[in-house]
N, C-alpha and C positions, 0 to 999 in steps of 0.2 A: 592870314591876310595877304593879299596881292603883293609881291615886292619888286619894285621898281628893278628894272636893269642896269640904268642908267638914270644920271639926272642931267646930263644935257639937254638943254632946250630944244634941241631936234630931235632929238632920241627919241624911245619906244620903250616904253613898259611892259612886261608881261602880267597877265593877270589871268585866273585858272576862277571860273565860275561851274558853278552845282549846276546842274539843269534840271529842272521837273517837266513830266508831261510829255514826255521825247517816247510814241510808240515805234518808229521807223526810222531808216536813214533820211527817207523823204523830212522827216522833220527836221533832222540835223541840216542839211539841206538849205532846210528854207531859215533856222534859226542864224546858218553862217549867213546866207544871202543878208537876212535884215541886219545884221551887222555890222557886214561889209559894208552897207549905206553910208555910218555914219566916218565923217572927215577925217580922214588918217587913220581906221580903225582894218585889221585883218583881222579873221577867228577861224580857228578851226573848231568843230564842234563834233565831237566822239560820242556815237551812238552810244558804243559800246560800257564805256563809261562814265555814260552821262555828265562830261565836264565840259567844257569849254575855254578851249586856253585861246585869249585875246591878246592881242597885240595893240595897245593905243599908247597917242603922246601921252609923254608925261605930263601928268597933273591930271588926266582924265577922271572925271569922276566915275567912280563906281554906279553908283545909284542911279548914272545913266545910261549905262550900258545894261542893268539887272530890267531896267522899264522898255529897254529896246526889245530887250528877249519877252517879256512878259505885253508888248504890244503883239508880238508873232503869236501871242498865244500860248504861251509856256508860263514856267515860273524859273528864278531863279537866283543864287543868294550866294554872298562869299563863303567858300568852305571856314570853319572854325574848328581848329585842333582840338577845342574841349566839348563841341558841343555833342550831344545825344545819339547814337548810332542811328541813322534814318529805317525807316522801317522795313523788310526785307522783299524784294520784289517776287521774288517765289514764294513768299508765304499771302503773300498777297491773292497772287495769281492763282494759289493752290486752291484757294476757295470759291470763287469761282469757277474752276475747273471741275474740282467733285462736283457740286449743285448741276453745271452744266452735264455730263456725264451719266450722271443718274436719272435724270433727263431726257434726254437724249435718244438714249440705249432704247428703251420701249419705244419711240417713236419712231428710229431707225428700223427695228425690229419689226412692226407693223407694215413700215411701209417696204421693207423686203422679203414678207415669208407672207405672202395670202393667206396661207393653208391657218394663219391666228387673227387673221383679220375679222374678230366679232363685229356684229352690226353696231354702228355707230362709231368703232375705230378710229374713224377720219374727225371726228369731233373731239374725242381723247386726245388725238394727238395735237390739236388747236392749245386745247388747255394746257400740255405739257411743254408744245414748241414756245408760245407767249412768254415767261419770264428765262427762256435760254436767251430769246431775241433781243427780249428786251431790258434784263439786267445782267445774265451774263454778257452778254453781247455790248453792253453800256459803254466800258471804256473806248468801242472803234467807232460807235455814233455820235460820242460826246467831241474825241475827236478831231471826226468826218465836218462836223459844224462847225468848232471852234473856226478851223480852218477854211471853211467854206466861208465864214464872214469877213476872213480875213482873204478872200479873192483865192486861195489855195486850196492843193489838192496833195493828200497822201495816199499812201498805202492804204491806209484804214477806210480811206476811202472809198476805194474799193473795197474791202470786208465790209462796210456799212452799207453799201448799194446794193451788192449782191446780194446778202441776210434780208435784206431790207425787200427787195423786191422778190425773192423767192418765198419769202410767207403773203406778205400783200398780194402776190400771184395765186396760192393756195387757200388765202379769206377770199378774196374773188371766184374761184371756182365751186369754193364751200358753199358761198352766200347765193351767189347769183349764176353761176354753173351748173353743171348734174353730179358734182362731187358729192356734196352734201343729203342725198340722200340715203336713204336705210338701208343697207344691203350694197352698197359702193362697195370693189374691192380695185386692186388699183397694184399693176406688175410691175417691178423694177426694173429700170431699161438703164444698162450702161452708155445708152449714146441715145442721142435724139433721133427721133423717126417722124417721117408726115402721117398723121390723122392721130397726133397724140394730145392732139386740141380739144376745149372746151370740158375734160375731168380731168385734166391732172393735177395732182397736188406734190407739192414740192417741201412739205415742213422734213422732212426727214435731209434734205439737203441744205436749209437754214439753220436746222440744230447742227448740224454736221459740222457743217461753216466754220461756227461757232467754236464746238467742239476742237474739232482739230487745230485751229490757229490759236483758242485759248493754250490749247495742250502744248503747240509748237512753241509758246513764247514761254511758257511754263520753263520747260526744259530750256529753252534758251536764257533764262534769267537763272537759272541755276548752274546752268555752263558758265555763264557771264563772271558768277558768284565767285564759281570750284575758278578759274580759270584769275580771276583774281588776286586770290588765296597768297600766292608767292608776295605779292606787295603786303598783304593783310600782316602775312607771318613775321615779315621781316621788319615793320614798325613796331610786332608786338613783344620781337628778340630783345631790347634794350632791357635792363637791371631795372627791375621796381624799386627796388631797396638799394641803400649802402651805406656801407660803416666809414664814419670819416673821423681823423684824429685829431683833437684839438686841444689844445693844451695839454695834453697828455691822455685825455679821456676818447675815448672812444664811444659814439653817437652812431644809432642809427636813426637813417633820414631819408626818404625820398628821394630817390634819383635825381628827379628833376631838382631838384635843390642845391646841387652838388656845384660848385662855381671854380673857377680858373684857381691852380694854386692849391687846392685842399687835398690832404693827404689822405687817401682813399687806402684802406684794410679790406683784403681780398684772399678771404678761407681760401683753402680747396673745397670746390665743387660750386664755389660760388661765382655768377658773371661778372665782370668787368665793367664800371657803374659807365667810367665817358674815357674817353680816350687819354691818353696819360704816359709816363713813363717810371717805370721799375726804380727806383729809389732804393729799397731796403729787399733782399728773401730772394731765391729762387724755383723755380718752378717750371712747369710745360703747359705751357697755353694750347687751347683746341679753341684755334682758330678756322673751322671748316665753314660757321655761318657767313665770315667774311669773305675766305680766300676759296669756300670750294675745296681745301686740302685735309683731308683727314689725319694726316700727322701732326699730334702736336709738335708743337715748337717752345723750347728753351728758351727759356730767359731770365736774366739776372740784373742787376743794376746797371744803370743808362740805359738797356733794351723799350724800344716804344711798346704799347700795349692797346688793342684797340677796343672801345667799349662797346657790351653785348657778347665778347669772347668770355670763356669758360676756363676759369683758372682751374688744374687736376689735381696738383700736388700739392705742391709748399705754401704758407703763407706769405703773401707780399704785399708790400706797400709800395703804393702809386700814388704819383705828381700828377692830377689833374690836369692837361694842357688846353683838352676840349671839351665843351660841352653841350650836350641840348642839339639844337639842332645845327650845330658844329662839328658835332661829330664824320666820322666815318661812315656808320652806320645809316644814320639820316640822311648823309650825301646820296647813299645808296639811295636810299627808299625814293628821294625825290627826282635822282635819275631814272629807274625805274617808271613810277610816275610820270614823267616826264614825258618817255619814248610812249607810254600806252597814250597818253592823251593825243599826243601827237597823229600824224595821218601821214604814211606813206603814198609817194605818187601813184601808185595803182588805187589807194581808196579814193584819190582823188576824183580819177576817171569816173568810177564807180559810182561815186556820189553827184557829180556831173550827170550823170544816164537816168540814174533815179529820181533824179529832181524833174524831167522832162518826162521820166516812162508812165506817171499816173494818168494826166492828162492824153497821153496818146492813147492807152489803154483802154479810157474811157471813150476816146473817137470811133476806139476800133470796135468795143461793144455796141457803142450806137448805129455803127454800120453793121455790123452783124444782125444786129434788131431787123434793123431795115433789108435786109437781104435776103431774110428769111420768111419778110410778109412779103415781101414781091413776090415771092417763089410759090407764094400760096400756103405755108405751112399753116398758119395761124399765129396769133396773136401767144399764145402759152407757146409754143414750139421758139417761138423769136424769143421770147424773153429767157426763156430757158437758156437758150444757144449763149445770150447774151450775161448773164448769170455766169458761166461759167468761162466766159471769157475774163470777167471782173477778176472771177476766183484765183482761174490759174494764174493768171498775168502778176498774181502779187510780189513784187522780187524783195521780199523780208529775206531770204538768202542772198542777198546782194548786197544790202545796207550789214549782215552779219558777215560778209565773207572775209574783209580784212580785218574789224579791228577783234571779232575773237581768236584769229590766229595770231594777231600782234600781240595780245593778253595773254596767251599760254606761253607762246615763245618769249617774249623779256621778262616771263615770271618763271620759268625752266632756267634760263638765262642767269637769274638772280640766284638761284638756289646752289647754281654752278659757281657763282663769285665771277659771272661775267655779263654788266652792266653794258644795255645798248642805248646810246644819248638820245636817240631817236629812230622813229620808223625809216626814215629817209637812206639808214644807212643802209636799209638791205639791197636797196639797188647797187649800191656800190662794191658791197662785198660779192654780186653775182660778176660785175665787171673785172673787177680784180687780178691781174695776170704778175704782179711781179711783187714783191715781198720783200721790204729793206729793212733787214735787222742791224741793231746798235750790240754792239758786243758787249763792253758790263754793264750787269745788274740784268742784261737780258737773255744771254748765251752764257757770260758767267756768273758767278757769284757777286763778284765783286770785292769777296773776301782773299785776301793773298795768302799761297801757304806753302811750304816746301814743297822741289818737285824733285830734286835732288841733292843729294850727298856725296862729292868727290874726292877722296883723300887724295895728295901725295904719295906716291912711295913709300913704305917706312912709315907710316901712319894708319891706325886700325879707324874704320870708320866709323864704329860706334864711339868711339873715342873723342872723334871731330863733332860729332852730333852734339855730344854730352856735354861737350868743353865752348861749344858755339852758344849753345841751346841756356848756357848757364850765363855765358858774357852777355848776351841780349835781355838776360830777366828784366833790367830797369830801363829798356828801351822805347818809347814812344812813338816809336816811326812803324807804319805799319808792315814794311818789311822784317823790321827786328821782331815786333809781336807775333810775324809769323814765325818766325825762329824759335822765338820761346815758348811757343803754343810746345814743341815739339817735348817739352819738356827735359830736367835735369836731375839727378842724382848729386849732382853739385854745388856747392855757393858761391856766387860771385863776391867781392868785396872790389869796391875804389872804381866802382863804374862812372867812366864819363863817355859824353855824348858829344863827337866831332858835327857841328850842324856840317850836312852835305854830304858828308865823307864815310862816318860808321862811328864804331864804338872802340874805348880800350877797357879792359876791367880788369882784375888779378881773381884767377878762378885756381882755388889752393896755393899750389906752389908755381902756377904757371902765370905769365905777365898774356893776356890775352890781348891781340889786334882781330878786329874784325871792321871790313869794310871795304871801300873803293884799293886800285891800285895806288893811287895815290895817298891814300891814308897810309900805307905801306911802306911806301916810298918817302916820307913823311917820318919815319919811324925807324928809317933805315935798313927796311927789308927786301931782299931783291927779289924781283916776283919772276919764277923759273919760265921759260918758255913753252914747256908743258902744261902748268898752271895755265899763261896768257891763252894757250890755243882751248883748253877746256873750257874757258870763259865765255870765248870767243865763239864757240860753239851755241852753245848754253843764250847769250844775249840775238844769235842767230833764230833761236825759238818763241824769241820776243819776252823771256825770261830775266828778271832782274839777279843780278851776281853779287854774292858778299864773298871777297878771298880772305882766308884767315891764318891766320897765323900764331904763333907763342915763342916766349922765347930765344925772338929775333931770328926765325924761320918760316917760311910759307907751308902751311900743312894741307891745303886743299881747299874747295870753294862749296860754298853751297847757295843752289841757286832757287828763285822764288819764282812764283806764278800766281797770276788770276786762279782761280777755280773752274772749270767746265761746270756745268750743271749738271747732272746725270740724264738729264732728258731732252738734252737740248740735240742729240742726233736722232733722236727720235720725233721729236719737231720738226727738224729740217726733212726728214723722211714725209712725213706728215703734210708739209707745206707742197711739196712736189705732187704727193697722191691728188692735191686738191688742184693742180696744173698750173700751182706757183711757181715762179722762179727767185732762187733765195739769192740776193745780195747782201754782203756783208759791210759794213756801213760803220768805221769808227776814228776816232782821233788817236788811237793808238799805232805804236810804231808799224812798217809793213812787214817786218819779219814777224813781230807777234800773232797779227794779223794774220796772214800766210799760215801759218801752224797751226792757227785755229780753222780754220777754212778745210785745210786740207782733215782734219779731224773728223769732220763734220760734211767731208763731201759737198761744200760749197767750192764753185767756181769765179765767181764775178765775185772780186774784192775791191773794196778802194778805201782808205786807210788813209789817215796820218791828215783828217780834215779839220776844219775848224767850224763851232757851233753854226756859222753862215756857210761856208761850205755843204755843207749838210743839204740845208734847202736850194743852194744851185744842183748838187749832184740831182734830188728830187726831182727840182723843175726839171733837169736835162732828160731824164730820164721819160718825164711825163711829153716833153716835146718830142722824143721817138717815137709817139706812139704805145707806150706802157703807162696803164694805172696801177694806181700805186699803192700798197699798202704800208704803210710805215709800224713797225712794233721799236717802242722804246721807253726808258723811265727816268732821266734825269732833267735837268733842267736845261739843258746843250743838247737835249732832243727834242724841244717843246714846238717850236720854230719850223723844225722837219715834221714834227709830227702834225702840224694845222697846214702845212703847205700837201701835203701826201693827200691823195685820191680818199684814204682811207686811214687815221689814225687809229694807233692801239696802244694803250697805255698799260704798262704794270702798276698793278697796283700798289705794288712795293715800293714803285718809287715815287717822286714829288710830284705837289700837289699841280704846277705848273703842266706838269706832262700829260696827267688825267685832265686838266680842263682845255688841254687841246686837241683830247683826243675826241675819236666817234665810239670808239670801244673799250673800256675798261676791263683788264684782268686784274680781281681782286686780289690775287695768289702772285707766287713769281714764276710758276712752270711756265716756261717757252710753249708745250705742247697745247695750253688751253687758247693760244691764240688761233691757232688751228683751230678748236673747239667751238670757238666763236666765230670763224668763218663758216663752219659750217652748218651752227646752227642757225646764223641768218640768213645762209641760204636754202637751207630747209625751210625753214621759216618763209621765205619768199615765195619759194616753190606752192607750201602750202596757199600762200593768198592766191596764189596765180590756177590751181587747182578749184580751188572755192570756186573765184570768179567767174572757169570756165563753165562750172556744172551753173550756177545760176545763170547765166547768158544762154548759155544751152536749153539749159530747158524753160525757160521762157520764150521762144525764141520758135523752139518745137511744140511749145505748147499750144501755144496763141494759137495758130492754126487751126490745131484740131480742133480746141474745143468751137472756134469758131464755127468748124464746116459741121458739127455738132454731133459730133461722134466721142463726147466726152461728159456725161452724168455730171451737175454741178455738186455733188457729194465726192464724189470720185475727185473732180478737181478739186475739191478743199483737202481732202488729204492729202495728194500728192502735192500741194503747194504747203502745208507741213509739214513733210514727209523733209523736204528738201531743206527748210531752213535748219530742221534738226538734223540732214546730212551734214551742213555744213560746219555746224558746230562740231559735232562728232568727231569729224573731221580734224577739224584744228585743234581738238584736245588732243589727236593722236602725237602733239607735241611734248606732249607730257612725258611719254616714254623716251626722250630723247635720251642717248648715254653717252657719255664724253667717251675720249679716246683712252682706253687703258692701259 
């Protein structure tokens, strides 16, 4: 069901309606036109997906928007989650196309090889052309009409005129012509010539018509299909099943059933019902349908877990947090969704041109008619010329050229775990010259861990490790857990916890100090000047410093760090090749900052800012003259990331960051934001490639068939020759491969 965006009284609803009946862009066209009529209403309407996402105030009724579309002549109805798969446009198609085909084939054949032209030929081929014409050929004359009552003109409308007047030309010559007599035989002329008047017959170019456009839309509804596919799969990844614990019992039930709160049991090998968190077991999740990464990932108690992921090992139990279409997963699919329905400004244009090019088309056919009886040819020589004007001029590759490249690329896109909000972003990502990266959770982990170990003098270092590593066990601060990740041979006893300062504990026979100088100092230990200058160091790399000591002595320091990412120099490598320019963008100190920069061969730093800061550096940045790309994942990046030319969110981090971004990375690798610029700019490229060849040869066509140097068989081929170029085309998105 449609869901409101908003309920403010001025606001705007979205609502995504089914559309029937849609053969061309031109219909799309004219269905957004009749919409846009009514009072506050916008639509975009996607050939490609037969949907239509509306824009009306809130409170609009449905029911009046579905009788607006269904005045233009269509049909159309709110999608329903449970209702019945609608019935497959290619199998549709495909039946019609054999009948047409087999068909066809003799009559084409007849009328190109004399040397089988038996007597009466020309009368076989009436009876064989008649039900191509007129029930394969059914759905562009039913149409051609609908439309014509309604004062409009499409594409099919042409296919209806053409078909339509090149048999009525050939029962004419049959009837009351010299076609129709016994012994006619009749040469194939790939271009029009004068004195080709008063016997020609033309059924082998009506079947033709026929043929080739059913067969182009054939193939194009099964492009449409394959090309889909990525959304299809990824509604169908969720858990049908799960086991959930209740009162001590374990039930299995329905996915969908699974509610906020239930404690979810989760085999190995079995998916993850809704989103949730690790409770009980550990395990390695293969999260690639979400994040694109084929390493599973670890997890144990508090770890989040997201549903549709693939538990491999251990048994665990999961705290349901989300469900339904709450989830993760579903977020996806309806982003996804989203961008395909949607309409980039070049289909715009596109759609603009083909709403006007029928009607011209048809002008220019009727002056070619008429140009042709001036000149003397005759009356069959004109309509012929005119015939294949109808044919060529058809731009079905025009209405297909954006939205099945936008269908293969946000469905490639999705399979990567890199989610585009909309078509609109691709323009932006072509624009794109400068690159503001957030340092944690993006460049690093966000996890702290040892970077170094310095004794003292007179102090062995695995010594200090073992005896630090041991006094932090009962530590809560994320510096001390990283201490103790490092692990001990030791036992602490009598650990307490100075807030601010560090820890003291008794590890053996040793009275441990671990912490600030001042916890130290505190303690009565005098911290050497060697120690301070090691520190000193150490906090110069933007590294957090524990000095330690036993015994009422300083034995050495050990100091902590963020994580690098392992692929985050190879990102910033990455961002450059695409003629980024990376800045570094964090509230963190400038020496941390600095040392990370210089790791990573960034130049432009600017450090030590605050959540609003963030969006002034942006704007400043965007008033020189630089668009902007922003990649970040916390919630002190959200701000920056809807102000930036270009949003990119991790998907790792909050849910804030992704709803203000334009790009989602499902995953946390740096390098697939690269990934994603440059599949939107392929992506782009591809529309813009499309568009040219249909502009092109429409454009080159017209002409000739005009001056009649163009068979109207000939041109029905070649005018589906081209919309299944352009498909072809934009499937070549399929092979896209991320950066390795």
């Amino acid at each position: 069901m449609p869901a409101p965006v908003s309920t403010h009284p001025d606001a705007r609803e979205s609502i995504v309606l089914d559309v029937m009946g849609m053969t061309c862009a031109s219909c799309a066209a004219r269905i957004e036109k009749k919409l846009g009529r009514v009072e506050g209403v916008s639509a975009s309407v996607n050939y490609a997906t037969n949907k239509a996402l509306v824009l009306a105030p809130a409170g609009t009724a449905v029911a009046d928007l579905i009788k607006t579309v269904e005045a233009a002549g269509y049909g159309a109805s709110v999608p329903e989650p449970d209702a019945p798969e609608p019935p497959d446009p290619a199998a549709q198609l495909k039946r019609r196309v054999i009948v047409s085909a087999v068909l066809a084939v003799p009559v084409i054949l007849l009328a190109m090889v004399p040397a089988i032209q038996f007597p009466a030929w020309q009368w076989v081929s009436l009876l064989l052309a008649t039900p191509v014409v007129a029930w394969a050929g059914l759905p562009f004359h039913r149409s051609a009409w609908v439309n014509l009552r309604h004062g409009a003109t499409t594409m099919d409308t042409l296919v209806s005129v053409g078909t339509i007047a090149a048999f009525l030309q050939s029962v004419y010559a049959l009837v009351w012509g010299s076609a129709g007599r016994i012994g006619y035989t009749h040469e194939v002329k790939f271009r029009l010539m004068r004195g080709m008047v008063g016997d020609s017959i033309y059924f082998e170019a009506a079947v033709a018509i026929v043929t080739f456009i059913l067969l182009g839309r054939y193939f194009e509804a099964r492009a449409r299909r394959r090309a889909g596919s990525a959304l299809e799969a990824l509604l169908n990844e969720g858990a049908k099943q799960a086991t959930v614990l209740r009162d001590g019992v374990e039930l299995s039930v329905p996915a969908d059933v699974v509610v906020v709160g239930d404690l979810v049991v989760v085999r190995p090998g079995e998916k993850v019902a809704s989103d949730g968190v690790v409770v009980e077991g550990l395990s390695a999740i293969d999260a690639s349908l979400v994040t694109g990464e084929s390493v599973p990932v670890d997890v144990g108690p508090g770890d989040p877990v997201v549903g549709g992921t693939v538990n491999t090992t251990g048994r665990l139990l999961v705290r349901a947090t989300r469900v339904g279409a709450d989830t993760q997963l579903a977020q996806m699919a309806r982003l996804v969704e989203q961008a395909q329905t949607g309409k980039a400004a070049v289909q715009r244009l596109a759609d603009r041109v083909s709403g006007v090019f029928v009607p011209i088309v048809i002008a220019i056919a009727v002056l070619t008619a008429v140009g042709w009886m001036l000149a003397g040819a005759g009356m069959d020589a004109a309509i012929t010329a005119a015939v294949a004007v109808l044919i060529i001029a058809c731009p079905c590759a025009l209405g297909l050229a954006t939205p099945t490249a936008l269908l293969v690329g946000s469905g490639r896109g999705a399979e990567l775990g890199i989610l585009i909000s909309g078509p609109e972003i691709l323009e932006s990502t072509r624009l794109v010259d400068t690159i503001v990266l957030d340092k944690t959770g993006t460049l690093t982990t966000g996890v702290m861990s040892v970077a170094e170990v310095v004794p003292l003098a007179g102090t062995d270092r695995e010594t200090l490790r073992d005896v630090v590593a041991a006094a932090e066990t009962g530590s809560e601060h994320p510096i001390g857990r990283a201490i103790a990740a490092m692990g001990s041979s030791r036992v602490a006893t009598g650990f307490t916890a100075v807030p601010g300062r560090g820890v003291t504990a008794q590890v053996g026979p040793l009275s441990v100090v671990a912490g600030s100088p001042e916890l130290l100092s505190d303690e009565g230990i005098a911290v050497p000047a060697e120690l301070t200058a090691a520190a000193d160091a150490a906090a110069a790399l933007g590294r957090s410093v524990v000095l330690v000591a036993w015994d009422g002595k300083a034995r050495g320091l050990v100091s902590v760090a963020d994580t690098l990412k392992p692929t985050s120099a190879k990102a910033v490598a990455a961002y450059r090749e695409l003629g980024l320019r990376p800045v570094l963008l964090t509230g963190d100190s400038t020496a941390a900052a600095q040392h990370l920069a210089q790791q990573l061969g960034i130049t432009d730093v600017i450090a030590q800012v605050s959540p609003a800061d963030k969006v002034a550096v942006i704007r400043d940045l965007q008033t020189s003259g630089a668009t902007v790309a922003m990649v970040g994942d916390g919630v002190n990046d959200a701000a920056a990331l809807a102000q930036s030319d270009l949003g990119i969110a991790m998907g790792s981090g909050t849910d804030a960051a992704i709803a203000a971004s334009d790009l989602t990375l499902m995953g946390s690798d740096p390098v697939h934001a690269a990934d994603a610029i440059r599949l939107s700019r392929v992506t782009l490229r591809r529309i813009k490639g499309n568009l040219f060849w249909a502009f092109a040869y429409n454009v080159a066509a017209i002409p000739i068939a005009a001056a009649g140097l163009l068979n109207p068989m000939i041109a029905s081929a070649a005018m589906a020759f081209s919309s299944v170029f352009v498909v072809s085309n934009s499937l070549r998105l399929r092979r896209f491969q991320p950066i390795a």
